[in-house]
Every structure is written in C-alpha cells, then in structure tokens.
GUSELUM-129871 format. One record per residue (C-alpha): y, z, x. Coordinates in steps of 0.02 Angstrom, whole numbers, padded with zeros to 5 digits, always signed. Layout:
N
YZX ...
//
This chain:
102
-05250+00331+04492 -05194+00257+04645 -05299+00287+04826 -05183+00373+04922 -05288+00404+05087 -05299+00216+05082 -05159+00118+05202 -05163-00044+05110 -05126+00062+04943 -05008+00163+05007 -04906+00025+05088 -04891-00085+04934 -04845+00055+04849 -04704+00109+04970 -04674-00063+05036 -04491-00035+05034 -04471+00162+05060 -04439+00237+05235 -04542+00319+05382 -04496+00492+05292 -04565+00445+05123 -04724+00375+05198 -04764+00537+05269 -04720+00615+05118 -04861+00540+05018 -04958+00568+05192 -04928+00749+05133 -04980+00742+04971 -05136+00655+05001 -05157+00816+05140 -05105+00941+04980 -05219+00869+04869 -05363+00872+05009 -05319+01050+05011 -05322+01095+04850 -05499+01029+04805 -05561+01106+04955 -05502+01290+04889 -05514+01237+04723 -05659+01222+04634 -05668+01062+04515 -05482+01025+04571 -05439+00852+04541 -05255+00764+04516 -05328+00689+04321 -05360+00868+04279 -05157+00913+04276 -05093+00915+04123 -04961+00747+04059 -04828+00890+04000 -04838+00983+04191 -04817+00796+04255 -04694+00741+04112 -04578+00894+04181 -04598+00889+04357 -04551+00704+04341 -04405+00751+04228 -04328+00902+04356 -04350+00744+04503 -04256+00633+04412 -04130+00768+04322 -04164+00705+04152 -04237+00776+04006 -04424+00764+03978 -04380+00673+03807 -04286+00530+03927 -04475+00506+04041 -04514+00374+03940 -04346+00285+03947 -04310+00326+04139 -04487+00272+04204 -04463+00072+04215 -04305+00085+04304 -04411+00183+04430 -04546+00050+04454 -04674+00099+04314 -04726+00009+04167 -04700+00145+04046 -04701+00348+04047 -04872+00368+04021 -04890+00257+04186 -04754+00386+04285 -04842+00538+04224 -05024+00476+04266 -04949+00422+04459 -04884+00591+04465 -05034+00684+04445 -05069+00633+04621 -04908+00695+04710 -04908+00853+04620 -05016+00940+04747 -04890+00883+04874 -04734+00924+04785 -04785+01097+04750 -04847+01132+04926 -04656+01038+05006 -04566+01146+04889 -04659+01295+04919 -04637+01255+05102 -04444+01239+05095 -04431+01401+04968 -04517+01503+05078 
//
C-alpha cells in the first residue's frame, strides 16, 4: 500500500495528473485520517477486494468481471494491483461523494 501522506509518493504517483487531482488524494489521505480516528481498528487493508473491485468498476463504468482486463490500461500491473491501491482512496471517495450527494 502506497504512503499517501508522503510528498515524494504521492508525486510519483500523480506525476502527470493536475493541481485538482493532487488535492484529491490530499483528501483521501484526510478521509482515511478520519476514519481511523472514529473508527476503531480502521485501516484501508481491512476493506474488502469485492467493495474495491466495484467501486473501481462504477469509476471506470465497466463491469467488475472487466477489473482485471481494464486495470493495465489504467497504470496497474494487474487487478489485484488496482483493487489493493484502491483500498486507500476509498475513505476519500466515499467522504467526496457523500460531500457532493448531500
């Protein structure tokens, strides 16, 4: 699992995104502060690969079957890589789309 409060990680990860997505994951890392403050035991590697294998499926409007096939044109290696790197935006995502819902 990637660090995502550390800078050097974060910008090799995003080395070619935008302002906007930085502070995105910015967020995220906040969410998932958040969470295992209120949470007790919280931690991104306790989510569940089929809550990450469908989140990542409604982001990228495909099937949870087509993960695996979908992933390297992403940037992962594989699904299982995509699923285990979204265990650690999930936090995030849930709390921006709670935000905008709301």
């Amino acid at each position: 699992m990637p660090d995502l409060s550390d800078p050097d990680t974060v910008a090799f990860l995003l080395g070619r995104e935008t302002a906007a997505d930085r502070e995105a994951v910015a967020r995220c890392a906040a969410a998932n502060t958040t969470v295992r403050d209120q949470v007790r035991d919280f931690s991104p590697e306790a989510i569940g690969d089929d809550v990450a294998r469908r989140t990542l499926a409604r982001l990228w409007r495909t099937g949870t079957d087509a993960v695996e096939d979908s992933a390297p044109a992403r940037g992962f290696r594989n699904g299982a890589d995509a699923i285990e790197h979204m265990k650690g935006f999930l936090a995030g995502f849930v709390a921006d789309t709670s935000e905008r819902t709301a």
